[in-house]
C-alpha positions, 0 to 999 in steps of 0.5 A: 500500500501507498500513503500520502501524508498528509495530501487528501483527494477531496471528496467531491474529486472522488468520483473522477479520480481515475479519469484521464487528466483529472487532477484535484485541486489541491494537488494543482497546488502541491504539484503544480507541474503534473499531468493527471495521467498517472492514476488513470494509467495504473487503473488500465494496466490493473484492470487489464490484469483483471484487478482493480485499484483500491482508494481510501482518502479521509481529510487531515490524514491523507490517501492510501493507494493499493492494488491486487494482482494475480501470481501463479493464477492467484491473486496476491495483494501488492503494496507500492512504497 
């Protein structure tokens, strides 16, 4: 799993996370040179794995980012750090 500390999405970004260039309006301010294509692109590799990204965001303590894949026909969870 992924942390950010302490950069939250905001709930009404939510819904439009994944979504190519999308980026919130905090993160405009954090890092005001990205391109919003990141998330989207992790999203298509995992689900072209037939897995999906997990996303938790709560204000004040940040966001936490994980994703599943299958090994050896399994599904193992995978952390990013």
């Amino acid at each position: 799993m992924r942390r950010t500390a302490p950069l939250c999405v905001p709930k009404k970004g939510q819904p439009e996370l994944f979504e190519k260039f999308f980026r919130g309006s905090n993160a405009k301010t954090v890092r005001p040179n990205g391109t919003g294509i990141g998330l989207f692109l992790v999203q298509k590799v995992i689900k072209e794995h037939g897995e999906e990204v997990i996303f938790h965001s709560v204000q004040g303590e940040g966001s936490t980012f994980a994703f599943r894949l299958p090994l050896d026909g399994d599904a193992a969870n995978i952390g990013i750090s």
